[in-house]
C-alpha positions as CSV (number, residue, x, y, z in Angstrom):
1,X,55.8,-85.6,-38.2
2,X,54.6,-88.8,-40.5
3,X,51.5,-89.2,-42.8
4,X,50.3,-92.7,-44.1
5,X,50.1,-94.3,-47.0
6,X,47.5,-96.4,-48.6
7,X,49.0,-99.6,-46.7
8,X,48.9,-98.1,-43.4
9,X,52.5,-97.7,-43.0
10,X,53.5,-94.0,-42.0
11,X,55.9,-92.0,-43.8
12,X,58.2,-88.9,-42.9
13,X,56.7,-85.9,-44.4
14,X,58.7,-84.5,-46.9
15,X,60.3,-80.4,-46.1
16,X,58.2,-79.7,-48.7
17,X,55.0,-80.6,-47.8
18,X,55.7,-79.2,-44.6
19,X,56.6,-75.5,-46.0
20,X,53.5,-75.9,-48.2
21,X,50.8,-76.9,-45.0
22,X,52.5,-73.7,-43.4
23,X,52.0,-71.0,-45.9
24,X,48.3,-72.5,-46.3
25,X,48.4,-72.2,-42.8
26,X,49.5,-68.5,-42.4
27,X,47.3,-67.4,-45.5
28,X,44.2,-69.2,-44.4
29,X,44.5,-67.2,-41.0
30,X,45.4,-63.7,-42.6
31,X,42.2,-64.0,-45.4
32,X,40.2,-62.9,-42.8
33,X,41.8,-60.1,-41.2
34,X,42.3,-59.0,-45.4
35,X,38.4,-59.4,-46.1
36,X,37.5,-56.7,-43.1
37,X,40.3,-54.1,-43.5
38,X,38.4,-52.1,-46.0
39,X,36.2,-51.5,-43.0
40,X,38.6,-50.2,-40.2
41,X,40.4,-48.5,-43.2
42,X,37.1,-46.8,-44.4
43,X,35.7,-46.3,-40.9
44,X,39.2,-44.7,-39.8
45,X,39.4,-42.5,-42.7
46,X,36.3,-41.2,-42.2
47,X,35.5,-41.3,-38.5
48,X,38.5,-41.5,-36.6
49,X,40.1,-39.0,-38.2
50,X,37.9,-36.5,-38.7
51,X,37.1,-36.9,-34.5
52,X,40.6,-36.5,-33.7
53,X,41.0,-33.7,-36.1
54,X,38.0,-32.2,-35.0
55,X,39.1,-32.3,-30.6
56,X,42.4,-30.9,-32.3
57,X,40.4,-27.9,-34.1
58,X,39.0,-27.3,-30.8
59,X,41.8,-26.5,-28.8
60,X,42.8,-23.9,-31.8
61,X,41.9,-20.4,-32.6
62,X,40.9,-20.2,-36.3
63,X,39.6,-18.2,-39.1
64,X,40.3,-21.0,-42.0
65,X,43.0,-19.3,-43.1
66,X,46.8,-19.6,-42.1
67,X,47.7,-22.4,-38.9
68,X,45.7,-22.7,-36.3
69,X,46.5,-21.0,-33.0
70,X,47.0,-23.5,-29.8
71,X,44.9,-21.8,-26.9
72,X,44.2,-25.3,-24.9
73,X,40.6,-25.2,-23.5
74,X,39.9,-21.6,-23.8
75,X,37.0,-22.4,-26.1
76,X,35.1,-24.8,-23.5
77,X,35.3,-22.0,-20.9
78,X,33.8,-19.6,-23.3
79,X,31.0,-22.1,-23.9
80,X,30.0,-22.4,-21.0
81,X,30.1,-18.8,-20.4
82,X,28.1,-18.5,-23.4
83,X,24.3,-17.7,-22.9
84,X,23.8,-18.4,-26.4
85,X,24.9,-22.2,-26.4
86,X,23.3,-22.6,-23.3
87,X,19.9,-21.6,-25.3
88,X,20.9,-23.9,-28.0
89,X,21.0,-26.9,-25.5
90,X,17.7,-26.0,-23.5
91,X,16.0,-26.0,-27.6
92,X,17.8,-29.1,-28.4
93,X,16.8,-31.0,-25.2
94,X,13.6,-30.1,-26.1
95,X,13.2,-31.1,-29.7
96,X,14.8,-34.5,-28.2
97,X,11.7,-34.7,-25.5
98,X,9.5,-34.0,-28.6
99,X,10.9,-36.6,-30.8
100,X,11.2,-39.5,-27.7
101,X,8.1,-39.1,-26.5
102,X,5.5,-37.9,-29.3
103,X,7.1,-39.1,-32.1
104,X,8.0,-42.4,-31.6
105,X,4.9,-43.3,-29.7
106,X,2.8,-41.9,-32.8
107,X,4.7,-43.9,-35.1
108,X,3.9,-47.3,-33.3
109,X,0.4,-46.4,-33.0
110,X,0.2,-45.1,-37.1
111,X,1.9,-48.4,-37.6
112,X,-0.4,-50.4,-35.0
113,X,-3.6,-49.1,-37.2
114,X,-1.4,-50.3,-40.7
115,X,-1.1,-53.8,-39.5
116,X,-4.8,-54.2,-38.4
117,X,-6.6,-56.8,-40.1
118,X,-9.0,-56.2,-42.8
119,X,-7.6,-52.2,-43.3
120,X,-8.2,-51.7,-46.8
121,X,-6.0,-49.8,-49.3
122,X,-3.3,-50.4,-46.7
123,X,-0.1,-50.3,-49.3
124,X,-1.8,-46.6,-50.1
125,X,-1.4,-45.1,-46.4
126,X,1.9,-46.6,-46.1
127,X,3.2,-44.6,-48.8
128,X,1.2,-41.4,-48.1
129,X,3.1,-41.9,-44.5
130,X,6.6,-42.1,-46.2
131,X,6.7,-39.8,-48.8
132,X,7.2,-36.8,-46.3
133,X,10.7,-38.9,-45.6
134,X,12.0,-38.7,-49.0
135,X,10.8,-34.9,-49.7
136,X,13.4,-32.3,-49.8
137,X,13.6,-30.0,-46.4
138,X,13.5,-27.3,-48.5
139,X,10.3,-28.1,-50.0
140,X,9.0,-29.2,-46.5
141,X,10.1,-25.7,-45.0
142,X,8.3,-24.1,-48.3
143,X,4.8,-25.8,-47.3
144,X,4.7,-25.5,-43.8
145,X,6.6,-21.7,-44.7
146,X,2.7,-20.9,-46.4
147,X,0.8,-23.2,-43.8
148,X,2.1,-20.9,-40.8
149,X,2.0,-17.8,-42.2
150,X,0.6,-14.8,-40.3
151,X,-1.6,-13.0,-42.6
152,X,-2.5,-15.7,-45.8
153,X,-1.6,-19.0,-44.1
154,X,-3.5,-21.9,-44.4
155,X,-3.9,-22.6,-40.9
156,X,-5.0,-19.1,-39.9
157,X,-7.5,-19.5,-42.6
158,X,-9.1,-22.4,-41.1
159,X,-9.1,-21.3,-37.7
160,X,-10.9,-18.1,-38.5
161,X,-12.9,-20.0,-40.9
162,X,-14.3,-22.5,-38.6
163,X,-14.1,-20.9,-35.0
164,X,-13.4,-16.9,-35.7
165,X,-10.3,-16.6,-33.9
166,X,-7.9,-14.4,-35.1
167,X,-4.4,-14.5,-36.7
168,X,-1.7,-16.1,-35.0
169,X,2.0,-15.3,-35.2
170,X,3.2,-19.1,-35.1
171,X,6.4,-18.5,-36.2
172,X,6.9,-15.3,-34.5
173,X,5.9,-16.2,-31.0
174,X,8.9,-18.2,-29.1
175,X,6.5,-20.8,-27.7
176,X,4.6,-21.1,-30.6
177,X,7.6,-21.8,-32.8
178,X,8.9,-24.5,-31.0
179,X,5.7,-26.0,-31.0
180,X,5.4,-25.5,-34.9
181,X,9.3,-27.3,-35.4
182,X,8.3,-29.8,-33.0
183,X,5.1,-30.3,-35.7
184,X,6.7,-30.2,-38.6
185,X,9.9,-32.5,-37.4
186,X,6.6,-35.3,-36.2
187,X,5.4,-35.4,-39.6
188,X,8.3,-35.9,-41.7
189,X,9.8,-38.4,-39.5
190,X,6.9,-40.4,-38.3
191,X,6.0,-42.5,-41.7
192,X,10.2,-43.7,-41.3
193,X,9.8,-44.9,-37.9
194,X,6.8,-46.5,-39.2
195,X,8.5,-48.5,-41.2
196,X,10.7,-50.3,-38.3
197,X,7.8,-50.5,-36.1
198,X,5.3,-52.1,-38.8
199,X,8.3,-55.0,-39.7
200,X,8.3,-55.7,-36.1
201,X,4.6,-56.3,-35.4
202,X,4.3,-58.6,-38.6
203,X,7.2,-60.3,-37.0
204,X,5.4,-60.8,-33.6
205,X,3.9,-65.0,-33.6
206,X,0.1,-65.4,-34.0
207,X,0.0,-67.9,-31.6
208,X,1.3,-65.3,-29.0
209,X,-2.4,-63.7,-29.5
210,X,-4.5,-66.5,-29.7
211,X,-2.9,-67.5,-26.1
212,X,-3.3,-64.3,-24.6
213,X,-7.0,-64.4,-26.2
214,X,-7.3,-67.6,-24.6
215,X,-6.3,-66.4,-21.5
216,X,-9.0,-63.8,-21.4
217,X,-6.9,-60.5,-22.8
218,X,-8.5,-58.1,-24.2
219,X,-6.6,-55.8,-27.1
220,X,-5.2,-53.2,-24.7
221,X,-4.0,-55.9,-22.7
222,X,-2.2,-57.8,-25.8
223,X,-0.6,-54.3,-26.5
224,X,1.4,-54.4,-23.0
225,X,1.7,-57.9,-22.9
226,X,2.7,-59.4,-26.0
227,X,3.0,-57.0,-28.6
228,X,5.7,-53.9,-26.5
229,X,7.6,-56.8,-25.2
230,X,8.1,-58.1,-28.7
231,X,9.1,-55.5,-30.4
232,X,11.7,-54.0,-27.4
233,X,14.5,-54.6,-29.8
234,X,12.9,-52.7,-32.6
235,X,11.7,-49.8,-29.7
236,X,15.4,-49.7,-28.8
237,X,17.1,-48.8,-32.0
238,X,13.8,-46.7,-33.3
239,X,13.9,-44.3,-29.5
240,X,18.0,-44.3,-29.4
241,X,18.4,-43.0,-33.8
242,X,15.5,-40.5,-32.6
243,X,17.1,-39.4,-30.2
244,X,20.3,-38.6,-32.1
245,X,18.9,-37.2,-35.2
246,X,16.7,-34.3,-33.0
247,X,19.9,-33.6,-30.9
248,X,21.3,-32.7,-34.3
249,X,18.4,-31.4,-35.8
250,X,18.9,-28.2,-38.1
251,X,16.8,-28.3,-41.1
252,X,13.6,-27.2,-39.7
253,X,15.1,-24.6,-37.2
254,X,17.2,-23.1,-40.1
255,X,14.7,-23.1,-42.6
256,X,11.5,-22.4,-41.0
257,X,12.7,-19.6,-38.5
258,X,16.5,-19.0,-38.7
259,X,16.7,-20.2,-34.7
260,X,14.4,-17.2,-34.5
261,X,12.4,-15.2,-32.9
262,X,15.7,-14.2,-31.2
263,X,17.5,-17.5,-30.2
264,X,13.6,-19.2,-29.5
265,X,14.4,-22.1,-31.6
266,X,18.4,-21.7,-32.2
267,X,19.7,-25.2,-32.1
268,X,23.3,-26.4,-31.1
269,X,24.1,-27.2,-34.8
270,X,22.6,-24.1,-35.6
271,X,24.9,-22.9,-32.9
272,X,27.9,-24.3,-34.3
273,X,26.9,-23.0,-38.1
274,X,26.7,-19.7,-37.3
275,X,30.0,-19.9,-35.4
276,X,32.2,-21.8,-37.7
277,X,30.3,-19.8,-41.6
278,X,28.9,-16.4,-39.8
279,X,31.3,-16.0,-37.7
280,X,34.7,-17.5,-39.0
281,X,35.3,-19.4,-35.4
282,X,36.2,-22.8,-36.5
283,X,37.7,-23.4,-33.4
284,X,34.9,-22.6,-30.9
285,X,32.6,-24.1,-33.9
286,X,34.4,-27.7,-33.7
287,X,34.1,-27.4,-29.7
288,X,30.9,-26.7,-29.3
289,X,31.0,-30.0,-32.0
290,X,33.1,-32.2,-29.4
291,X,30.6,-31.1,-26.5
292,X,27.2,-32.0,-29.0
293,X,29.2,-35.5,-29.7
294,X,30.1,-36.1,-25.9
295,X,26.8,-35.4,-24.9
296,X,24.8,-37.3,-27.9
297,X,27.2,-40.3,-26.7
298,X,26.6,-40.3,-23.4
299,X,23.0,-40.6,-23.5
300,X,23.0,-42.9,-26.2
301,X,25.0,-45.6,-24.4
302,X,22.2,-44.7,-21.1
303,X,19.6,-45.6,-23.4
304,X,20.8,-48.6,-24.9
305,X,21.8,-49.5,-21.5
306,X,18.6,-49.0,-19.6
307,X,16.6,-50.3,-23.0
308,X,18.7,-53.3,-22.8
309,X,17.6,-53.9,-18.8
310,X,14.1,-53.9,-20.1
311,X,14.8,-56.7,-22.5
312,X,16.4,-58.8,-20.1
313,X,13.7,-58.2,-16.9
């Protein structure tokens, strides 16, 4: 190998140089495998592990005390012998339903009516929407603890007050209890996804409108055909992080009826609470775990999958 000098005339590179162009080399092409390990070592640490640790746990009998007992896959087979867990998957399917289908369309049309033109004291509704987001649960579960109640709630008040019926056991009834989670989980979550939808309608072009306008489109028409196409990728991430938080949902259940009356609103984290803290099973508590996390994958990668088809037709 040569270099050239000022006159043009190449000379031999010295060993040197060469050793020096190498090691700039060799550290130019590690720097960047350096600046991302913090990452993969951070993400291992405290995903990886604790996944693997946590399938492990599941093939184990234990109490939290002494080693852990190998039984293989005896705690899967009980789970699915277990009515209980089977209860706890039917409530979370439903609170999943609730949260895909009513929440998410709310919070597009909540953040449809913030971005209309001319809405006055619009900064005030947009925090009145998000402050249930950064309340406690406990607090939440407090209110809505006095709103439901049988004999002095607030809504049993009203309703006698305005249309004589009589008092209603919401959080005693089954049905009425999941309805009253399912209400309670739609208004402390709907002024967040606001926030996702309302960034991606400012994002939408003007133009966009003033062509469909042109063409005649009236606003119900500029909803399906400018603004939901738009705003896909938002939809996509907004109905797939729904969708995981209510398939772990255990706030509400645990606060506001203890998964009662009976197992009416028992959840499968609720499930695998009062297995691994009631009930000392830390094994069949991290399977039940493995099963939630399979199952919360699985769907997950559907969604973004058939989301993604939608962007792309």
């Amino acid at each position: 190998m040569s270099t050239s000098t000022a006159t043009g005339v190449p000379v031999a590179a010295s060993p040197e140089s060469k050793t020096r162009r190498r090691k700039l080399n060799t550290s130019g092409g590690r720097a960047p495998y350096l600046f991302i390990a913090p990452f993969y070592v951070l993400y291992g640490l405290f995903m990886i592990v604790p996944v693997l640790a946590a399938v492990y746990l599941s093939l184990t009998e234990w109490v939290g005390l002494g080693s852990p007992t190998f039984i293989g896959v005896t705690n899967y087979v009980n789970l699915v012998q277990d009515t209980s867990f089977g209860t706890a998957l039917v409530n979370s399917l439903i609170y999943t339903l609730i949260a895909v289908f009513i929440v998410v369309p709310c919070s597009l049309l909540v953040a449809q009516a913030l971005n209309a033109k001319g809405l006055k004291a619009r900064d005030l509704f947009r925090v009145a929407f998000f402050i249930p987001m950064v309340l406690s649960p406990i607090v939440i579960a407090l209110i809505y603890s006095l709103i439901f109640d049988t004999d002095y709630g607030l809504l049993n008040s009203a309703l006698k007050a305005l249309f004589g019926l009589p008092n209603t056991d919401w959080l005693g009834d089954p049905t009425l209890a999941k309805l009253a989670i399912g209400f309670v989980l739609l208004w402390r979550t709907v002024g967040y996804l606001t926030i996702f939808f309302l960034a991606a309608l400012q994002a939408v072009s003007p133009e966009q409108y003033e062509a469909a306008s042109l063409d005649g489109a009236g606003p119900i028409r500029k909803f399906f055909s400018v603004t939901l196409p738009e705003i896909r990728p938002v939809t996509s991430f907004v109905v797939v992080t729904s969708f995981i938080s209510a398939a772990q949902l255990f706030d509400e259940p645990y606060l506001l009826t203890k998964g009662g009356p009976g197992e009416a609103t028992l959840s499968v984290a609720m499930f695998i609470y009062r297995a691994a803290f009631e009930r000392q099973q830390f094994g069949y508590a991290a399977a039940a775990g493995v099963v939630l996390f399979v199952i919360v994958f699985g769907v997950s990668q559907i969604l973004n999958r058939a989301l993604a088809i939608g962007r792309t037709s």
